[in-house]
Biopython code that builds the backbone (N, CA, C, O; Angstrom):
import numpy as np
from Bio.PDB.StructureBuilder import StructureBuilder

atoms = [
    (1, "UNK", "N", (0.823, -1.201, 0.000)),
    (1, "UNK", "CA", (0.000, 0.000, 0.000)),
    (1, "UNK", "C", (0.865, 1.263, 0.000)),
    (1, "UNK", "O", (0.491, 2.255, -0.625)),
    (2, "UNK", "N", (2.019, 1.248, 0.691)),
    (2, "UNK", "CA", (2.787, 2.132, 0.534)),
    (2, "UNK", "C", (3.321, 2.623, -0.894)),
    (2, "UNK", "O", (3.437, 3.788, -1.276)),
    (3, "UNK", "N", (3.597, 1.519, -1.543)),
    (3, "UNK", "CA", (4.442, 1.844, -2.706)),
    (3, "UNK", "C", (3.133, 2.455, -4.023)),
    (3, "UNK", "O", (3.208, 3.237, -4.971)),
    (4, "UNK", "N", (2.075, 1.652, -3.466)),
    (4, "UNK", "CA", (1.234, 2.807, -4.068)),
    (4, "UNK", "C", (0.605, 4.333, -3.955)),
    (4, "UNK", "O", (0.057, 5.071, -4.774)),
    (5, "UNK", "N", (0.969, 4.467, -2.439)),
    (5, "UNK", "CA", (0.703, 5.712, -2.099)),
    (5, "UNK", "C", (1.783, 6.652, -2.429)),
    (5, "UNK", "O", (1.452, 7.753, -2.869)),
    (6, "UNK", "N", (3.264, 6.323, -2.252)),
    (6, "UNK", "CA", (3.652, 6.725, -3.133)),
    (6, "UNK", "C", (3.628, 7.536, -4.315)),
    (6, "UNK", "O", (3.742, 8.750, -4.486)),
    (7, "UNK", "N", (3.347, 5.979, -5.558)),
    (7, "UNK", "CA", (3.069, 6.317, -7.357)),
    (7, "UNK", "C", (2.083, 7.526, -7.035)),
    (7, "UNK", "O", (2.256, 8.584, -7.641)),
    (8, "UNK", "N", (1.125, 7.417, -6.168)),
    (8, "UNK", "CA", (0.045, 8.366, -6.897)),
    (8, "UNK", "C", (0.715, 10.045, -6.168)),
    (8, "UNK", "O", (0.460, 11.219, -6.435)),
    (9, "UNK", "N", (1.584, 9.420, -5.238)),
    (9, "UNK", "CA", (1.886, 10.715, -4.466)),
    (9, "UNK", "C", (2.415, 11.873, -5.440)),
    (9, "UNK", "O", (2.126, 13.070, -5.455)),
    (10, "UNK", "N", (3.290, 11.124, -6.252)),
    (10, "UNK", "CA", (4.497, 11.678, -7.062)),
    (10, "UNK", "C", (4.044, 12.106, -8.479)),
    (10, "UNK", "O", (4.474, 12.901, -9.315)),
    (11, "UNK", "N", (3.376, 11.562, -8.431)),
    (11, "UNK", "CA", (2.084, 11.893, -9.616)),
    (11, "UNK", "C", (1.361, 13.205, -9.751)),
    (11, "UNK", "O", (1.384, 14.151, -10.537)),
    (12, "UNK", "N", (0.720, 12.874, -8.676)),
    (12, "UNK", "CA", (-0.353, 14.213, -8.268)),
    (12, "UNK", "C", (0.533, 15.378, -7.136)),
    (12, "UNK", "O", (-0.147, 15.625, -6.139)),
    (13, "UNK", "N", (1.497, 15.879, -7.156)),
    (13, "UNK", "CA", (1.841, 16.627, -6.249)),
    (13, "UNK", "C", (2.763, 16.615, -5.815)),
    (13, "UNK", "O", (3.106, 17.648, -5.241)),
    (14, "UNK", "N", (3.783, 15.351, -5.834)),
    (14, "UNK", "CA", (4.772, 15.583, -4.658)),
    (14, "UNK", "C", (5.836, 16.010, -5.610)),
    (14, "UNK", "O", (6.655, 16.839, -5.215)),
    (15, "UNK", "N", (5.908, 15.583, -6.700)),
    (15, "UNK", "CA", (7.211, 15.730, -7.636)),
    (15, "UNK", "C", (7.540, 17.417, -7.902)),
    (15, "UNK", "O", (8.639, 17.908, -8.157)),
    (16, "UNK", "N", (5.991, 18.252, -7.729)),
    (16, "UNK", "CA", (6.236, 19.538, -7.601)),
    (16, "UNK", "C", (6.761, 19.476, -6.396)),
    (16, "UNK", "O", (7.939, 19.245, -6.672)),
    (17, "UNK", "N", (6.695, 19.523, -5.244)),
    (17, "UNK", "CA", (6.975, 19.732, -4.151)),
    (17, "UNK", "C", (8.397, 19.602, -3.959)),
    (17, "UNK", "O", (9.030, 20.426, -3.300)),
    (18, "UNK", "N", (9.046, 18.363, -4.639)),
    (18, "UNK", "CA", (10.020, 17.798, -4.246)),
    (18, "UNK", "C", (11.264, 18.737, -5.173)),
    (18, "UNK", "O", (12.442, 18.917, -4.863)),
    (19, "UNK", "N", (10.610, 19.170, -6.233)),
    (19, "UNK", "CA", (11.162, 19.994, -7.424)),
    (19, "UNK", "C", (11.614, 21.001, -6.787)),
    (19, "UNK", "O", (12.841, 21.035, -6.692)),
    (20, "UNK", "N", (10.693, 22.334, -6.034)),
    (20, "UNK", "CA", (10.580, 22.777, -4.778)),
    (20, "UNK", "C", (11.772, 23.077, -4.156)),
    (20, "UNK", "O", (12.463, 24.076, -3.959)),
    (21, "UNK", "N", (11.799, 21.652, -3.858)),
    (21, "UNK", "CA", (12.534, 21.961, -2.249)),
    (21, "UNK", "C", (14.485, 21.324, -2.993)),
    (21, "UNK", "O", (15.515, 21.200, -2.331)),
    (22, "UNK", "N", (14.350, 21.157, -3.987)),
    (22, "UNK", "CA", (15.793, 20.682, -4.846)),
    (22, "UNK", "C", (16.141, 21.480, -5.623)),
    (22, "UNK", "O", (17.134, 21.213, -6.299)),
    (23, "UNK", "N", (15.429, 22.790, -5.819)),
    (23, "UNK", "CA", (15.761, 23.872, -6.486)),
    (23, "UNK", "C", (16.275, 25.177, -5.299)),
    (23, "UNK", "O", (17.167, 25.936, -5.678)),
    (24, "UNK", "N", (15.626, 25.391, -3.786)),
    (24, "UNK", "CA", (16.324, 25.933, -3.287)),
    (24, "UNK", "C", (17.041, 25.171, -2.940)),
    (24, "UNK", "O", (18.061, 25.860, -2.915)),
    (25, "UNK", "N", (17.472, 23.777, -2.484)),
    (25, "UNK", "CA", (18.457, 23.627, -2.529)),
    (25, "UNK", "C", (20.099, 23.497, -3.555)),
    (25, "UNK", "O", (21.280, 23.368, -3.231)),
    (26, "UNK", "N", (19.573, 23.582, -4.513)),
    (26, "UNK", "CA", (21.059, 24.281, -5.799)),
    (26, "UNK", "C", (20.853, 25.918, -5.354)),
    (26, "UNK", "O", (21.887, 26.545, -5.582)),
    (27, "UNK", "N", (20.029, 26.554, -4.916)),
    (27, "UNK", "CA", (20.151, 28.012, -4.879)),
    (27, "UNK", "C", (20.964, 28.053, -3.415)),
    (27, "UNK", "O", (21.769, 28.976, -3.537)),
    (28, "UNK", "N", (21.108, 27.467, -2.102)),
    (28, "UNK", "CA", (21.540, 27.490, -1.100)),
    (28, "UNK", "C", (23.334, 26.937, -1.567)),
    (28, "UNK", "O", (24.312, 27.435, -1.010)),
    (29, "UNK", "N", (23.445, 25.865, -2.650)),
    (29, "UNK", "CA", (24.799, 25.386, -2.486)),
    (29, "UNK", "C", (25.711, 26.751, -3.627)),
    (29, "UNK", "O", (26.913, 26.596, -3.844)),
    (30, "UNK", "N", (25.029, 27.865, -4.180)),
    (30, "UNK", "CA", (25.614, 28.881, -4.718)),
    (30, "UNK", "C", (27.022, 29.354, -3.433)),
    (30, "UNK", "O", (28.230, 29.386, -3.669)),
    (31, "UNK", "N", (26.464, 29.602, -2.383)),
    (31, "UNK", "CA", (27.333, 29.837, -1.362)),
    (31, "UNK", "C", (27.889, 29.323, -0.558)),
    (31, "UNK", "O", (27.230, 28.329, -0.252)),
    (32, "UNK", "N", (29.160, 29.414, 0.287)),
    (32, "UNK", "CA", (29.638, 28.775, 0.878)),
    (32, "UNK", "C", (28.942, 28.532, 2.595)),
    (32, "UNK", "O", (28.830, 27.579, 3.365)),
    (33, "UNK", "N", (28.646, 29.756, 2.607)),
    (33, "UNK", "CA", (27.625, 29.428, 4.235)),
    (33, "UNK", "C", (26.557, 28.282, 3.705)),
    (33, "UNK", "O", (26.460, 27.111, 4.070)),
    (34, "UNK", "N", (25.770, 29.026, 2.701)),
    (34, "UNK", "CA", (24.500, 27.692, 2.406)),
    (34, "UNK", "C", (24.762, 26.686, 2.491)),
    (34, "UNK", "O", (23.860, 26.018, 2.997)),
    (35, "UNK", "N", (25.687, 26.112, 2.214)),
    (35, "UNK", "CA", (25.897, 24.516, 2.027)),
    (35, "UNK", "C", (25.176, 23.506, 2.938)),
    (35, "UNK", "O", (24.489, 22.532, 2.631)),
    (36, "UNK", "N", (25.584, 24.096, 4.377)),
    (36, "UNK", "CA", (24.667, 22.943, 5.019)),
    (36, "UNK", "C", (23.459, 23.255, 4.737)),
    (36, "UNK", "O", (23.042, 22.192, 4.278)),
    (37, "UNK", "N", (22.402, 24.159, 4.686)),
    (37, "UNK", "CA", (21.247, 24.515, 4.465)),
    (37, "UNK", "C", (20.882, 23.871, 3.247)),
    (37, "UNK", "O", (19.813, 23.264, 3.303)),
    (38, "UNK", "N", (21.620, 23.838, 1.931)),
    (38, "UNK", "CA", (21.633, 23.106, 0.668)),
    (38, "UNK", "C", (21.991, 21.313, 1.442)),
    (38, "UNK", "O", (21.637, 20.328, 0.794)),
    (39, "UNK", "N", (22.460, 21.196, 2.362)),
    (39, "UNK", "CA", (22.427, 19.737, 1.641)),
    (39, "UNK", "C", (21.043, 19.247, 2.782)),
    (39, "UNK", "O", (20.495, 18.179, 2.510)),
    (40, "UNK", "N", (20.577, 19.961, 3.897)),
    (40, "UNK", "CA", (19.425, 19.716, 4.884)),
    (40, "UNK", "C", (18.418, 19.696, 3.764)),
    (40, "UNK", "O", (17.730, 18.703, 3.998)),
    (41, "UNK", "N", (18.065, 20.156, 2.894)),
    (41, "UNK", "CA", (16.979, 21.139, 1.837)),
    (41, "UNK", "C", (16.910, 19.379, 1.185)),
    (41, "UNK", "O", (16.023, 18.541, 1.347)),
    (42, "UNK", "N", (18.355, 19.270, 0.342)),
    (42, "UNK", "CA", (18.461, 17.955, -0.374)),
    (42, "UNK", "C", (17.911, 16.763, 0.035)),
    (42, "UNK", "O", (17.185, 16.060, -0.668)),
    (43, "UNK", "N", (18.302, 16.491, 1.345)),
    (43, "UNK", "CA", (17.908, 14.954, 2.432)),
    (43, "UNK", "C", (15.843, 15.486, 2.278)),
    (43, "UNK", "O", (15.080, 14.636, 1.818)),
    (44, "UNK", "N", (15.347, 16.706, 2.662)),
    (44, "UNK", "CA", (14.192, 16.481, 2.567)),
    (44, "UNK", "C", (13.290, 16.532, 1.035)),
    (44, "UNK", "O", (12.120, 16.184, 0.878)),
    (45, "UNK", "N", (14.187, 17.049, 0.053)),
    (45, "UNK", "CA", (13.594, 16.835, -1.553)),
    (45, "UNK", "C", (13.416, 15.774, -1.631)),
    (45, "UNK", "O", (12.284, 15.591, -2.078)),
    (46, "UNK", "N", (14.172, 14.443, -1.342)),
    (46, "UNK", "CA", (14.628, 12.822, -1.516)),
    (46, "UNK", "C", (13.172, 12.556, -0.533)),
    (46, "UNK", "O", (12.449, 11.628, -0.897)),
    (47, "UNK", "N", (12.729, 13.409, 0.767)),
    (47, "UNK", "CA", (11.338, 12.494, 1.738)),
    (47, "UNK", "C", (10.202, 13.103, 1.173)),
    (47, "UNK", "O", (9.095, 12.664, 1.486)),
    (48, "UNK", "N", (10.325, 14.266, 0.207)),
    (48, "UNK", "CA", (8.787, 14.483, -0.020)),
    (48, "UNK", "C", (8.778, 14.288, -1.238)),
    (48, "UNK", "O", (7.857, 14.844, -1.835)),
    (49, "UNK", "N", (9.866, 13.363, -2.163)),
    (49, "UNK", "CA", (9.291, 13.033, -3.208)),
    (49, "UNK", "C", (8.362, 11.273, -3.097)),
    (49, "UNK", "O", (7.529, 10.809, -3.876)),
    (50, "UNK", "N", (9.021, 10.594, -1.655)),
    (50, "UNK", "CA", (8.622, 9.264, -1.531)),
    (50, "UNK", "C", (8.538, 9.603, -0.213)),
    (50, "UNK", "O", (9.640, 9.610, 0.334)),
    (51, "UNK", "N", (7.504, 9.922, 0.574)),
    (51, "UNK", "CA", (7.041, 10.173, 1.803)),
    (51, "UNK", "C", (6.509, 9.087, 2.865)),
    (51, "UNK", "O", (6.626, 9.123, 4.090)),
    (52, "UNK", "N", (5.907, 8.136, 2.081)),
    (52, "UNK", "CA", (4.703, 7.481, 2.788)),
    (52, "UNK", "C", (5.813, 6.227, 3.589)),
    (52, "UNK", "O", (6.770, 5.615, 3.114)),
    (53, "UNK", "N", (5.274, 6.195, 4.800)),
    (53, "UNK", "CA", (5.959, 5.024, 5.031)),
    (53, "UNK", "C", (7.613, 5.580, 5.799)),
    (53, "UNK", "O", (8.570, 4.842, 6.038)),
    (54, "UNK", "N", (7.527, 6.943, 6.028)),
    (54, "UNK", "CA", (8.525, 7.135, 6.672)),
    (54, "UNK", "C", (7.855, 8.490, 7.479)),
    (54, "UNK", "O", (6.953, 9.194, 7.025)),
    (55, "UNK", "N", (8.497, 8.655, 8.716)),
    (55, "UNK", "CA", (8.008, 10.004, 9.631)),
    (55, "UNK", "C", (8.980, 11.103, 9.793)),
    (55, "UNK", "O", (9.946, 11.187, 9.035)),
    (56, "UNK", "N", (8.771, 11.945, 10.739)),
    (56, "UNK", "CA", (9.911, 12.983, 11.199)),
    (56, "UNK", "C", (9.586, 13.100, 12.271)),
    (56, "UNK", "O", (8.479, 13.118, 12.810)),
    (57, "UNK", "N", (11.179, 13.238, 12.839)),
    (57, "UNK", "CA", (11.008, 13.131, 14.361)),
    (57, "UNK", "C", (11.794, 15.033, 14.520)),
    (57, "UNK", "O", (12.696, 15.392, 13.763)),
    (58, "UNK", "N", (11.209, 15.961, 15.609)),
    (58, "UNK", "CA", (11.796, 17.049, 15.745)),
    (58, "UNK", "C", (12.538, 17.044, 17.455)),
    (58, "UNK", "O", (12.091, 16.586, 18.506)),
    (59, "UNK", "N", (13.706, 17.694, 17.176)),
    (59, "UNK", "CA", (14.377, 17.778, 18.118)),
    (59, "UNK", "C", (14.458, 19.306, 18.994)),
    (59, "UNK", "O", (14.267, 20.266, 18.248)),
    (60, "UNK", "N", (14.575, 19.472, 19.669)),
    (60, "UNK", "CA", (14.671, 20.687, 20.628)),
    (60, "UNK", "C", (16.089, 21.550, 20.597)),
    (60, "UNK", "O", (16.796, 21.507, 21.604)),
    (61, "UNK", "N", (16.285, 21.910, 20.068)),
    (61, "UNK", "CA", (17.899, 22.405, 19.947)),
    (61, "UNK", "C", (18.047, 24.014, 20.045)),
    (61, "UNK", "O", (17.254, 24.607, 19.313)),
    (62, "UNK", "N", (18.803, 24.733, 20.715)),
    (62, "UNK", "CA", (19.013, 26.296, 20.552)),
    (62, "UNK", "C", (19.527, 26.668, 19.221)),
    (62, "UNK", "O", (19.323, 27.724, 18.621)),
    (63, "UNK", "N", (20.264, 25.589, 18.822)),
    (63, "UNK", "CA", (21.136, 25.994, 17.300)),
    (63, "UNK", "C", (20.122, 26.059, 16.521)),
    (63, "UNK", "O", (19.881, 27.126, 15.957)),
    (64, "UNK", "N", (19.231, 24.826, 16.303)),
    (64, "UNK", "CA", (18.838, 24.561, 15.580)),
    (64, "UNK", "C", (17.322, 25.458, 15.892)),
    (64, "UNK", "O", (16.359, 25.112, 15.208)),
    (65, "UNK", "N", (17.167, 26.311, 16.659)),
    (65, "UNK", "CA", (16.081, 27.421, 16.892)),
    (65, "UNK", "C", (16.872, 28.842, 16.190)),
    (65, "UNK", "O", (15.918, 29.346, 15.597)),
    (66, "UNK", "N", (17.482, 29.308, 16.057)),
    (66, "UNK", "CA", (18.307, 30.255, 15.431)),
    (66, "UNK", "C", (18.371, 29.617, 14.170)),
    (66, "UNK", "O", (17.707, 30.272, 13.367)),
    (67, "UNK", "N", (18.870, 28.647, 13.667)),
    (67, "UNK", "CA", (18.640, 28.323, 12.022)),
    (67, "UNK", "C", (17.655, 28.396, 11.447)),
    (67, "UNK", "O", (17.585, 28.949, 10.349)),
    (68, "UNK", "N", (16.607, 27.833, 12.071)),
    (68, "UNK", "CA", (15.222, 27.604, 11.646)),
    (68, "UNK", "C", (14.721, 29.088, 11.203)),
    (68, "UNK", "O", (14.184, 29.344, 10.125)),
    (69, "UNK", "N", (15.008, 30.035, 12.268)),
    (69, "UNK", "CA", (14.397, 31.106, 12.734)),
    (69, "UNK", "C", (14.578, 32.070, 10.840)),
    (69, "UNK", "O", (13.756, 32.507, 10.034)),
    (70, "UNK", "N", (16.283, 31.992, 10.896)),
    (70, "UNK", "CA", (16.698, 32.506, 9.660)),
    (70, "UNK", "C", (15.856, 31.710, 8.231)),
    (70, "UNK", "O", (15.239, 32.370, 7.394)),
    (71, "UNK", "N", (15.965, 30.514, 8.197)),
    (71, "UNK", "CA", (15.327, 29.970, 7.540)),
    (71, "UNK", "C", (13.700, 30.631, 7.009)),
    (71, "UNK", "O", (13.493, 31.353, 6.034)),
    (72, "UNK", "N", (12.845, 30.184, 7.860)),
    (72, "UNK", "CA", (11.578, 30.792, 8.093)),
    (72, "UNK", "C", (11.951, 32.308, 7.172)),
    (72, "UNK", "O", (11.430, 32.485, 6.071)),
    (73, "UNK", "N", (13.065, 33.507, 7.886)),
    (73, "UNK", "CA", (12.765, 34.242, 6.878)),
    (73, "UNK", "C", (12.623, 34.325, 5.354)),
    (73, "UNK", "O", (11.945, 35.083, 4.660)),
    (74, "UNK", "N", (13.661, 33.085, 4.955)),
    (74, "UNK", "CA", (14.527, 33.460, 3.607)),
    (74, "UNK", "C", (13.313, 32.539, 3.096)),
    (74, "UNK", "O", (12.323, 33.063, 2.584)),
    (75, "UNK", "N", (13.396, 31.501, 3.212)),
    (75, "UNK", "CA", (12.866, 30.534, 2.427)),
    (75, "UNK", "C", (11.729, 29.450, 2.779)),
    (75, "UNK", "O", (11.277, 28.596, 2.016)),
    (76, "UNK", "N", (11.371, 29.694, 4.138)),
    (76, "UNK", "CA", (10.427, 28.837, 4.867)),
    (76, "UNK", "C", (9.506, 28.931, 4.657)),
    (76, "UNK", "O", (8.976, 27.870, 4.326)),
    (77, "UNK", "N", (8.635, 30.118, 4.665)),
    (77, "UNK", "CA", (7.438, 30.688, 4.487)),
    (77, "UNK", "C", (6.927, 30.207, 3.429)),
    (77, "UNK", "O", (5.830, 29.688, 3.631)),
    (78, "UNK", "N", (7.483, 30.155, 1.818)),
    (78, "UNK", "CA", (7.689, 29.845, 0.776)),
    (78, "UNK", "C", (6.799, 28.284, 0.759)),
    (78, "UNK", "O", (5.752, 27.775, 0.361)),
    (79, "UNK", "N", (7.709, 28.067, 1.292)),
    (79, "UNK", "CA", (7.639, 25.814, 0.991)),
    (79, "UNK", "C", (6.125, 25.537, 2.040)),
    (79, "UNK", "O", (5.272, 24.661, 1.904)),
    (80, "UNK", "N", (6.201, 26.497, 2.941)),
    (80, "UNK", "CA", (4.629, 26.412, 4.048)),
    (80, "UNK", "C", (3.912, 26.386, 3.172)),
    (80, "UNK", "O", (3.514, 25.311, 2.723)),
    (81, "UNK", "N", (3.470, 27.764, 2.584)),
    (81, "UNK", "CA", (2.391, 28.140, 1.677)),
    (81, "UNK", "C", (2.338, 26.976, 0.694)),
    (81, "UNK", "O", (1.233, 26.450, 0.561)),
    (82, "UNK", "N", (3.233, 26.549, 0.070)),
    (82, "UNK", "CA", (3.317, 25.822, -1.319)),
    (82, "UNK", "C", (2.356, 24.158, -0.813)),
    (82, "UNK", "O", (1.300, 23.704, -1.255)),
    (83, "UNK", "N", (3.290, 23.633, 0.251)),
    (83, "UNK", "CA", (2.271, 22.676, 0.902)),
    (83, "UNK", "C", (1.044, 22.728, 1.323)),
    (83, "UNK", "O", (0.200, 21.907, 0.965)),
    (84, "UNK", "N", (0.747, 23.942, 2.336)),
    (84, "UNK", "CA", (-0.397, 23.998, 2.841)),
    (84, "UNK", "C", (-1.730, 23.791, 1.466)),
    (84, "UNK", "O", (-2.581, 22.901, 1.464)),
    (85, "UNK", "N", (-1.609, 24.601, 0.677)),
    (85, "UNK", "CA", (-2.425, 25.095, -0.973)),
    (85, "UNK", "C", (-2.334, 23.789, -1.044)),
    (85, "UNK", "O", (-3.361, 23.124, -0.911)),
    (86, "UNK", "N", (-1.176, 23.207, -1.253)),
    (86, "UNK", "CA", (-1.547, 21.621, -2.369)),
    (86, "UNK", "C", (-2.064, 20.793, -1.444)),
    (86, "UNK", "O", (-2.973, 20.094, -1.892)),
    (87, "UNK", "N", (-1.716, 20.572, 0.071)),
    (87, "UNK", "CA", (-2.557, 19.925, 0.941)),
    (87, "UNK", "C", (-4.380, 20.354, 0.887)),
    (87, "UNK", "O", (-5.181, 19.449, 1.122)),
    (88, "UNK", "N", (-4.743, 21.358, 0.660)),
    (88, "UNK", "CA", (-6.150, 21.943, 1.154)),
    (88, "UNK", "C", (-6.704, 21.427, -0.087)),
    (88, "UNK", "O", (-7.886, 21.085, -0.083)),
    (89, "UNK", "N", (-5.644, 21.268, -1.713)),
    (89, "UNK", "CA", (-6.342, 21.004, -2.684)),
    (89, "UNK", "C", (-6.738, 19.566, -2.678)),
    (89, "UNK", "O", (-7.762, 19.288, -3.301)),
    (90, "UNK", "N", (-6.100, 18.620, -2.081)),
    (90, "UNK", "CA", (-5.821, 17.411, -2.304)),
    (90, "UNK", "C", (-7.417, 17.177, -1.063)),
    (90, "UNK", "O", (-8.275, 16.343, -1.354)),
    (91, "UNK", "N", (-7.517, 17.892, 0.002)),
    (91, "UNK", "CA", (-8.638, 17.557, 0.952)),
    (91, "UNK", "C", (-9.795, 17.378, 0.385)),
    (91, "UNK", "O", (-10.676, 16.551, 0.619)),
    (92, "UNK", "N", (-9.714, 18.330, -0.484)),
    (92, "UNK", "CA", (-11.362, 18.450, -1.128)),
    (92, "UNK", "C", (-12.017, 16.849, -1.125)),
    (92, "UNK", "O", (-12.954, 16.511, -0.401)),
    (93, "UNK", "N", (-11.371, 16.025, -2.015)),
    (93, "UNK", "CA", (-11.964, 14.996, -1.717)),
    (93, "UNK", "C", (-11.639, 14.160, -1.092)),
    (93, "UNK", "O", (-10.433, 14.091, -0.854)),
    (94, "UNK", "N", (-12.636, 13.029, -0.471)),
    (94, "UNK", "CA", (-12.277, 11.958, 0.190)),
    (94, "UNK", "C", (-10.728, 11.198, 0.171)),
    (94, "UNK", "O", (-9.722, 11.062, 0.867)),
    (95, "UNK", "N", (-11.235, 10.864, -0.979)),
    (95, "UNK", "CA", (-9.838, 10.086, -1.342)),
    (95, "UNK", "C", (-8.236, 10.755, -1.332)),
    (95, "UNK", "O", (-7.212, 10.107, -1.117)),
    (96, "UNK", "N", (-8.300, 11.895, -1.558)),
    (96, "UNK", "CA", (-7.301, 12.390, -1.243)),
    (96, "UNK", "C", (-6.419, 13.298, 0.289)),
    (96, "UNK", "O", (-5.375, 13.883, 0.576)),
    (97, "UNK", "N", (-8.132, 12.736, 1.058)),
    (97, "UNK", "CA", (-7.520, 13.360, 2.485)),
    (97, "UNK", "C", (-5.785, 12.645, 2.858)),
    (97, "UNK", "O", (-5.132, 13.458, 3.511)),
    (98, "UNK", "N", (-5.162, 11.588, 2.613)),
    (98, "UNK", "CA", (-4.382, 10.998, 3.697)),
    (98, "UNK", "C", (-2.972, 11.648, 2.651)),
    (98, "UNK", "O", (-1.794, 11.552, 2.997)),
    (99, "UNK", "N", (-3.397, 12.230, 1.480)),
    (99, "UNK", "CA", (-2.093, 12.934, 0.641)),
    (99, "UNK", "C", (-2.249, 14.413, 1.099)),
    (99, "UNK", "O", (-1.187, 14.954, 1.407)),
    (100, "UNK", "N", (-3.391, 15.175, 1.203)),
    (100, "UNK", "CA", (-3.455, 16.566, 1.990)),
    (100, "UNK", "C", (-2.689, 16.449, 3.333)),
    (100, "UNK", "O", (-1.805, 17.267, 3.587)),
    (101, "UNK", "N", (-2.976, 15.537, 4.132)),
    (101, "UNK", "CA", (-2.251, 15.075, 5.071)),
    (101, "UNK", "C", (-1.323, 15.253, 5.168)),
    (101, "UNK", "O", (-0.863, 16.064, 5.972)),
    (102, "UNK", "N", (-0.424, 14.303, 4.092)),
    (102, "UNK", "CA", (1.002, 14.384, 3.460)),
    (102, "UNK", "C", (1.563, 15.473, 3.832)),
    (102, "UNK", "O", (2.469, 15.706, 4.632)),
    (103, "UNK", "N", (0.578, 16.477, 2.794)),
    (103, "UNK", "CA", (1.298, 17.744, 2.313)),
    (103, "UNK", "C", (1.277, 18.636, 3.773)),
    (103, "UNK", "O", (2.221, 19.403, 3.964)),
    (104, "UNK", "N", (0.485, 18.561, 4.527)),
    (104, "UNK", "CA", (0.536, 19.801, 5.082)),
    (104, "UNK", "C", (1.436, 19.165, 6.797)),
    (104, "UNK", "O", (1.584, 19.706, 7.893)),
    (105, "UNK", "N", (1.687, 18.335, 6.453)),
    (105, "UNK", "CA", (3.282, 17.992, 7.267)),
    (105, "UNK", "C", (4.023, 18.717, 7.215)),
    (105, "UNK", "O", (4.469, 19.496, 8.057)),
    (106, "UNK", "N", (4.425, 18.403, 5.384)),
    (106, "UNK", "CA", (5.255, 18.837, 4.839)),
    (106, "UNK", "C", (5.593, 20.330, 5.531)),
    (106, "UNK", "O", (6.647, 20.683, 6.059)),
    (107, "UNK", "N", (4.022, 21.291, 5.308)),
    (107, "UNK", "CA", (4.185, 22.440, 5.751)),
    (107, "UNK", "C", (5.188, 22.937, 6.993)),
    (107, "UNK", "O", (6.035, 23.830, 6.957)),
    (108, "UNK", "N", (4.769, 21.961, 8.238)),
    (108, "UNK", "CA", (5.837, 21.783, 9.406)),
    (108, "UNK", "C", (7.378, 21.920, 8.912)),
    (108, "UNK", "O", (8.065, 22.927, 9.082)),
    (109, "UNK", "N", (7.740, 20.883, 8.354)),
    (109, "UNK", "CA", (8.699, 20.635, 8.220)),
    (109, "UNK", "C", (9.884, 21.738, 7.045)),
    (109, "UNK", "O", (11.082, 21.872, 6.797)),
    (110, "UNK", "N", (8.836, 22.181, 6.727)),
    (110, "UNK", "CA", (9.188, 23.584, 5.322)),
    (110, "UNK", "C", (9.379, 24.733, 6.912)),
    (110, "UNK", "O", (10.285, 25.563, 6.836)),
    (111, "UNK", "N", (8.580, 24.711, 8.153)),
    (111, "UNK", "CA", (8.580, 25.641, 8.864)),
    (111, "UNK", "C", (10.079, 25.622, 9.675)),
    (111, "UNK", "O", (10.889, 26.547, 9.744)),
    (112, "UNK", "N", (10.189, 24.060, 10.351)),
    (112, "UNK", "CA", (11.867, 23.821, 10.992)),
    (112, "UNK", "C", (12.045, 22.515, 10.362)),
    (112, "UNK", "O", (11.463, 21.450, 10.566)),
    (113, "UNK", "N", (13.219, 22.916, 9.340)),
    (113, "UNK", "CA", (13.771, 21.809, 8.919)),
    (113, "UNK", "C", (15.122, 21.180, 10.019)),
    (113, "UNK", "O", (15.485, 20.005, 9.966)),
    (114, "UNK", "N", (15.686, 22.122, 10.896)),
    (114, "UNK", "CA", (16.753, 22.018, 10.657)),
    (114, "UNK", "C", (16.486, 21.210, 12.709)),
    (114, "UNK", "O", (15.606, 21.629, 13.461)),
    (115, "UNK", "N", (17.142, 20.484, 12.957)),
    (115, "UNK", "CA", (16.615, 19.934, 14.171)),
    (115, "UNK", "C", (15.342, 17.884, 13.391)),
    (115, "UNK", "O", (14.933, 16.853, 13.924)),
    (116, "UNK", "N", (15.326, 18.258, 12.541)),
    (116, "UNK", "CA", (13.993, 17.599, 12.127)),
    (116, "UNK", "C", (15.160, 15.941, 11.478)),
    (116, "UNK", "O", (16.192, 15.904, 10.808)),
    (117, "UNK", "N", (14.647, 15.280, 11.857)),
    (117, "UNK", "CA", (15.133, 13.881, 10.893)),
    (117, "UNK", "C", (14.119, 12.993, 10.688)),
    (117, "UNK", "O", (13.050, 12.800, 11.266)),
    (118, "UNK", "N", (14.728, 12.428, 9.636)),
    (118, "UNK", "CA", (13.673, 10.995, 8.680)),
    (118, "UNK", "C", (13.971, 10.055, 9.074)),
    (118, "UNK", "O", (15.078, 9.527, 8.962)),
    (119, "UNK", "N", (12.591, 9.469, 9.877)),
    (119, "UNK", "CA", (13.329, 8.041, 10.332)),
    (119, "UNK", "C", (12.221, 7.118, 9.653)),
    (119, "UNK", "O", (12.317, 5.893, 9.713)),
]
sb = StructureBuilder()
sb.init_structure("model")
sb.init_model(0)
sb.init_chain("A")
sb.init_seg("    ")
for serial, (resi, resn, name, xyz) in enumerate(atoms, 1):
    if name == "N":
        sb.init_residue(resn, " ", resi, " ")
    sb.init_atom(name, np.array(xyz, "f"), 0.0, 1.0, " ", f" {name:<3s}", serial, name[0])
structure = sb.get_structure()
């Protein structure tokens, strides 16, 4: 069931998403500070293009509250909105509640990436 939730994930939505989040990340590896931010960006393009069947766990960190924080300005807000919209679109119907779902994780995780892992 997974590997079909998946196909249809990547289908209908996630491949934008995932496009997304692998395009600021080549815009983050332009610089030498970005890099870690470019390769955090990368590890989550790779979970929201094949999502299902894996979670995120968030951690409590001061560092990682100051990254986030910067984040959120530059580029966070961005990937929220982009999920939330494709999550609310995907609700409309039944069948697509548990991919709205999906998406508006996603939103979280577009909010603090950085503290956040795929397990």
């Amino acid at each position: 069931m997974k590997v079909i939730g998946n196909i249809l994930w990547v289908v209908f939505g996630g491949l934008l998403l995932s496009i997304i989040w692998l395009i600021i990340a080549l815009i983050c590896f332009c610089t030498v500070i970005g890099i870690p931010i470019g390769v955090q960006c990368f590890k989550f393009a790779k979970f929201v293009l094949w999502p299902f069947g894996k979670t995120i766990v968030f951690s409590n960190n001061s560092g990682h509250f100051l990254l986030n924080i910067v984040w959120i300005a530059v580029f966070g807000w961005e990937l929220a909105v982009a999920s939330v919209v494709i999550g609310l679109i995907w609700c409309i119907t039944i069948i697509g509640i548990p991919f709205g779902l999906q998406s508006i994780k996603f939103a979280r995780l577009a909010f603090f990436p950085f503290g956040a892992k795929v397990v």
